[in-house]
C-alpha positions as CSV (number, residue, x, y, z in Angstrom):
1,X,19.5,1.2,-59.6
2,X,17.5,2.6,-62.3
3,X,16.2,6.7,-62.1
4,X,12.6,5.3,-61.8
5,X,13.8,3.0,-59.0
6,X,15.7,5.6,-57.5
7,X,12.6,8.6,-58.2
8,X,10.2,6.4,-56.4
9,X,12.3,5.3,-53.1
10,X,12.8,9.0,-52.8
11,X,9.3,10.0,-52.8
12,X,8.5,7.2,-50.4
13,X,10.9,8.6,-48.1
14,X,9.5,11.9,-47.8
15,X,5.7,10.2,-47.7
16,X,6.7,8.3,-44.6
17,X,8.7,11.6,-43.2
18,X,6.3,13.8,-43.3
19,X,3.2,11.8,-42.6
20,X,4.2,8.6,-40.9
21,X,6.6,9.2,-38.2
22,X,6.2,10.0,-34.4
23,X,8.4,10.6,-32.4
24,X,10.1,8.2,-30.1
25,X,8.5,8.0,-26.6
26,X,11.0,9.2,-23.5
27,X,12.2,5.8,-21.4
28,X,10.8,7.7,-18.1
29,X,7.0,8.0,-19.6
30,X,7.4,3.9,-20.9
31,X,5.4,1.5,-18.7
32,X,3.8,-2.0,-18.7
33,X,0.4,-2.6,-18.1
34,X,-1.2,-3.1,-15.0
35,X,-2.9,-6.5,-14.2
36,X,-6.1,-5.6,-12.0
37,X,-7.0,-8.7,-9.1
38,X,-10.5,-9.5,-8.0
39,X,-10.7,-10.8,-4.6
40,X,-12.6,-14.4,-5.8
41,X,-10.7,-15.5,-8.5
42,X,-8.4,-18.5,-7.5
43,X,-5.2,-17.7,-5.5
44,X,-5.9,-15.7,-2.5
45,X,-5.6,-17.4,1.1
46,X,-7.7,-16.3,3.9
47,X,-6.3,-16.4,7.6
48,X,-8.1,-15.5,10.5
49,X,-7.8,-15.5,14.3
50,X,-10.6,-18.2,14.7
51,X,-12.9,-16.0,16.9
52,X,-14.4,-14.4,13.7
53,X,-13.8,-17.4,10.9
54,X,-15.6,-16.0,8.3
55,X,-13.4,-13.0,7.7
56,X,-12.4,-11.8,5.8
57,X,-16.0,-11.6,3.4
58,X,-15.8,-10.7,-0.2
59,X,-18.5,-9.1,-1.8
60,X,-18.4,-7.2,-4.7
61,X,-15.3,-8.7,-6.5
62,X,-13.3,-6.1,-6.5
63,X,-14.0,-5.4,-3.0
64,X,-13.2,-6.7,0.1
65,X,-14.2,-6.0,3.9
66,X,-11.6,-7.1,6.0
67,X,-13.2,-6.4,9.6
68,X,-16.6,-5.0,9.9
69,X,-17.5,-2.4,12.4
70,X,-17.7,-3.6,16.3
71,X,-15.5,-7.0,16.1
72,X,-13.3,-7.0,18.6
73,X,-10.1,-8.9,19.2
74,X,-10.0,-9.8,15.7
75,X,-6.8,-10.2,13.5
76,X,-7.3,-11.3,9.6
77,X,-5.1,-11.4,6.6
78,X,-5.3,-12.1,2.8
79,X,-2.7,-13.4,0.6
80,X,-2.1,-13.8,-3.1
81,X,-0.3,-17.1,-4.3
82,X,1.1,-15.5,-7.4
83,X,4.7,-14.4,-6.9
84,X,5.5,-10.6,-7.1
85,X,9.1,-9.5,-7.0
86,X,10.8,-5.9,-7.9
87,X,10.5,-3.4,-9.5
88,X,6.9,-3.0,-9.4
89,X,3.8,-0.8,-8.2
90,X,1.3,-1.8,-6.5
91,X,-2.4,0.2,-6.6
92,X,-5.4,0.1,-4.4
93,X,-7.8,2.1,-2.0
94,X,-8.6,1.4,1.6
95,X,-11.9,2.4,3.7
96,X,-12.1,2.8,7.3
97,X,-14.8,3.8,9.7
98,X,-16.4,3.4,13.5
99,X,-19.6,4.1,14.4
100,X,-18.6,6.2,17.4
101,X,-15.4,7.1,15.7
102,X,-14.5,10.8,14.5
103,X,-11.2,12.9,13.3
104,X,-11.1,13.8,16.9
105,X,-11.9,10.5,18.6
106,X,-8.5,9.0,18.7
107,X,-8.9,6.1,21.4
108,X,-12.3,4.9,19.9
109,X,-11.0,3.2,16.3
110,X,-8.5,0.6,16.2
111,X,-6.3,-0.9,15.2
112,X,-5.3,-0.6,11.8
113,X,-4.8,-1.9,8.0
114,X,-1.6,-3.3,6.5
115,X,-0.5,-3.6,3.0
116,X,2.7,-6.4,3.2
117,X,4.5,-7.1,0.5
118,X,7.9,-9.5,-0.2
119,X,7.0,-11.6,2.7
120,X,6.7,-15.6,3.2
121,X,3.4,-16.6,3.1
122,X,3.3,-20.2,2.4
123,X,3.0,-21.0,6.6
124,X,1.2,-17.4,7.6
125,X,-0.3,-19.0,10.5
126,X,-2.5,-17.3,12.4
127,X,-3.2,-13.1,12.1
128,X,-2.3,-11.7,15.7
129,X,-5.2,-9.1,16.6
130,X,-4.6,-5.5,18.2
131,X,-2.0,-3.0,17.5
132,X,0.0,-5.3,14.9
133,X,-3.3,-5.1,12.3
134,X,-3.0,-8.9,11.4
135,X,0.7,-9.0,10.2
136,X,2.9,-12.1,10.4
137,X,5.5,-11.4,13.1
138,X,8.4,-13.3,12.0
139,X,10.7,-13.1,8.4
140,X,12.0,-11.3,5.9
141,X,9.0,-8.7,4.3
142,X,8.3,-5.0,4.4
143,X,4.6,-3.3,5.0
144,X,2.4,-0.2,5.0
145,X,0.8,-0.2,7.8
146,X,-2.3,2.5,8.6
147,X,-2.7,3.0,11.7
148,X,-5.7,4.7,14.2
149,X,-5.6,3.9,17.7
150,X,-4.1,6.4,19.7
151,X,-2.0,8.2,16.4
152,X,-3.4,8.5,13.6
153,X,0.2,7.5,10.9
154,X,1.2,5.5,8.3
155,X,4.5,3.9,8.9
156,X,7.0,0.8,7.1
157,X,8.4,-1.8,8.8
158,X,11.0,-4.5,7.7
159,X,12.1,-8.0,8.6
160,X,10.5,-9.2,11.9
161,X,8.2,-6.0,11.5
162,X,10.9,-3.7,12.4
163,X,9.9,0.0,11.9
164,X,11.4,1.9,8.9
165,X,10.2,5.0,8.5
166,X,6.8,6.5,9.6
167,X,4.8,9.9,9.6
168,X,1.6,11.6,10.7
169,X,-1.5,10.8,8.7
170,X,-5.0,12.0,9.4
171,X,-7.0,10.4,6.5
172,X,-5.4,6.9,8.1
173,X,-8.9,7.0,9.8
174,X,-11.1,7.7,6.7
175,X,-14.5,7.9,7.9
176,X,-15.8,5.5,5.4
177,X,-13.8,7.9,2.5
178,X,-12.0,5.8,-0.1
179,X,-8.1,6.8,0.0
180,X,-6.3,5.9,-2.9
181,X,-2.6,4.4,-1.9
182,X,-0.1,3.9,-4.7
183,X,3.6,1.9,-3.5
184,X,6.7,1.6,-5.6
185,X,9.0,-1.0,-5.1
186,X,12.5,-1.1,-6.8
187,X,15.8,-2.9,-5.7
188,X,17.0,-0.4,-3.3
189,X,13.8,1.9,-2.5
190,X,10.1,1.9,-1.4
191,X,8.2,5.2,-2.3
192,X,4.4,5.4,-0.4
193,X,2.0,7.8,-2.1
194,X,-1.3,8.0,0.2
195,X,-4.2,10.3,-0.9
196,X,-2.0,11.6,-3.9
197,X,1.0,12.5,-2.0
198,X,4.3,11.5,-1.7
199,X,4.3,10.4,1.8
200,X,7.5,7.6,2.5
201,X,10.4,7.6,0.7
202,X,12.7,4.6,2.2
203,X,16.4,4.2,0.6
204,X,17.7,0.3,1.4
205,X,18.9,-3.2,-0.4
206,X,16.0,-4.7,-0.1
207,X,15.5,-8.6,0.6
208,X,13.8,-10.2,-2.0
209,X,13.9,-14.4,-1.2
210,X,10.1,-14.1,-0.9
211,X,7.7,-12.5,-2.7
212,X,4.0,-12.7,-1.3
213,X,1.5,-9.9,-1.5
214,X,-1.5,-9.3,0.3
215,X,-3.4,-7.0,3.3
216,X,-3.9,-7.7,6.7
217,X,-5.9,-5.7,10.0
218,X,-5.9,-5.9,13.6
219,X,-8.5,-4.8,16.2
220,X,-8.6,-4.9,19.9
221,X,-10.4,-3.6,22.8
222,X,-11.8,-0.9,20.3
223,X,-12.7,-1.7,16.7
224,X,-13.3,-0.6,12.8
225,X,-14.8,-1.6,9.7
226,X,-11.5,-2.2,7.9
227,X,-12.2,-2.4,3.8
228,X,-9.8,-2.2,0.7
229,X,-11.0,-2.8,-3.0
230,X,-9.3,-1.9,-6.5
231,X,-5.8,-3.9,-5.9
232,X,-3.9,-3.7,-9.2
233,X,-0.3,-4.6,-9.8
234,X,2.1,-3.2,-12.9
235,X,5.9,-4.4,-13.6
236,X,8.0,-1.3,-13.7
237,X,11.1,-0.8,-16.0
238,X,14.5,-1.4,-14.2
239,X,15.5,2.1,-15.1
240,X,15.9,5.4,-12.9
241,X,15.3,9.0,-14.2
242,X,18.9,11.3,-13.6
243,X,19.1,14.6,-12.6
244,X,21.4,16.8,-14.5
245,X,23.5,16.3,-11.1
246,X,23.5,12.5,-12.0
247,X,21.3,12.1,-9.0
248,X,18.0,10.2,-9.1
249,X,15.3,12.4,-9.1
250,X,13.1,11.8,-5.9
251,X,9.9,13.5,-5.3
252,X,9.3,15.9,-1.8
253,X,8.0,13.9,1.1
254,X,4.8,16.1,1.9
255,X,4.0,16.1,6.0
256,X,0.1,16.1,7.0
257,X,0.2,19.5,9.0
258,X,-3.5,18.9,10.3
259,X,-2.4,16.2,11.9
260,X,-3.8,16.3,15.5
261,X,-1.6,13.7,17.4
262,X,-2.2,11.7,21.0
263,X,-1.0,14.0,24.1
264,X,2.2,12.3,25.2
265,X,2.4,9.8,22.4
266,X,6.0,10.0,20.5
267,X,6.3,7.3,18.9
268,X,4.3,4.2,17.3
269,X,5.7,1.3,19.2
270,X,4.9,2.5,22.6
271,X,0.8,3.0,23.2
272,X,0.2,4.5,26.4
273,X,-2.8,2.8,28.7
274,X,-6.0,5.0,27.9
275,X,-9.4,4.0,27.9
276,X,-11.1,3.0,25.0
277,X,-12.9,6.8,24.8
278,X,-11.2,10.1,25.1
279,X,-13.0,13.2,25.2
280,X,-11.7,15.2,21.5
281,X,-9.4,17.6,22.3
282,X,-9.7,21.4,22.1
């Protein structure tokens, strides 16, 4: 190599040093881009309970109203065609209100939204109404479920709708309040972030043979306008940020403390009999 050669690669080098380079971006702040669905573009399938059999109704596109206000004894669901397997996180915001409902009227709003994921949908059949908000009953699948009557939680259940994990959660009934809901699904965990906090944190080997996506909702002998709107989807990286123990790094399950739960209710699979009104309690 000649001394002009060699001159010039050497001032190149120090160019591209000093004006050019940037420096690499850490693998835990890497991520794909998300794909954002409408609800009338082609794929989605619309079940109902035949009793309301235009349900659920899409307006604006990126909005859709599962149950309006005062349908009773209504189930509905909504599924998307396009397959969506592990790791991933899913995006989106849900609405609910009752015209005689309230943060203290427990019994009057019912029954509930659920967000289903991993699940068979190519035979859903038909959405049950009431407490199990619309979800197919049998097969593999995990969901979110957000539910009013009688406690107001969020909760995940597994195959055959088996419950998984659960906790108290006042904004479940949103008084027509948009709460954003962010779930991240790996191999062997499912994290549920609900109004911007950590809320589930569930550790199993997930089943994967299916892999529909949707939302479904349930009402009763009381009822809800049921709505959910921004659904966007985004591949993660099949990676996990260490700890210096080795550990991976989970975030703090945070507990609703205002939280004002049903007198005598302990858990979510047992509803006691009440009327459909209770006065608010003191």
């Amino acid at each position: 190599m000649s001394s002009l050669s060699l001159t010039l690669l050497i001032f190149s080098t120090l160019i591209l040093s000093n004006n050019s380079y940037s420096a690499p971006v850490p693998a835990g702040q890497r991520g794909n881009e998300a794909t954002c669905y409408t609800f009338k573009e082609k794929g989605w399938q619309f079940y109902n309970n035949m009793k309301r059999p235009k349900l659920p109704v899409v307006g604006d596109k990126q909005e859709m109203l599962l149950i309006p206000d005062n349908q009773y004894q209504t189930g509905v669901a909504a599924a998307i065609s396009s397959p969506v397997k592990p790791p991933f996180e899913v995006t989106f915001s849900y609405s609910t209100w009752d015209d005689d409902g309230s943060e203290w009227a427990i019994w009057n709003s019912a029954d509930g939204l659920a967000f289903f994921f991993l699940k068979d949908t190519s035979d859903y059949g038909t959405p049950p109404d009431g407490d199990s908000l619309g979800l197919k009953q049998e097969g593999d699948g995990y969901a979110v479920l957000f539910k009013l009557y009688g406690s107001r939680s969020i909760s995940l259940t597994g195959q055959n709708n088996r419950l998984l994990d659960w906790d108290r959660f006042r904004k479940a009934y949103s008084q027509r309040q948009w709460i954003p809901v962010k779930v991240a699904v790996t191999k062997d965990r499912i994290r549920v972030y609900a109004n911007n906090q950590p809320v589930l944190n569930h550790h199993a080997d997930l089943h994967t043979r299916y892999s529909g996506l949707g939302f479904s909702a349930g009402t009763g002998a009381a009822d809800a306008e049921i709505a959910v709107k921004n659904l966007c989807i985004t591949p993660l990286e099949t990676r996990t940020t260490q700890t210096e123990s080795g550990e991976p790094s989970e975030p703090p399950t945070v507990k609703d403390k205002n939280f004002i739960p049903a007198p005598g209710l302990e858990g979510l699979d047992s509803w006691p009999v009440s009327p459909d009104n209770m006065p608010p309690q003191p």
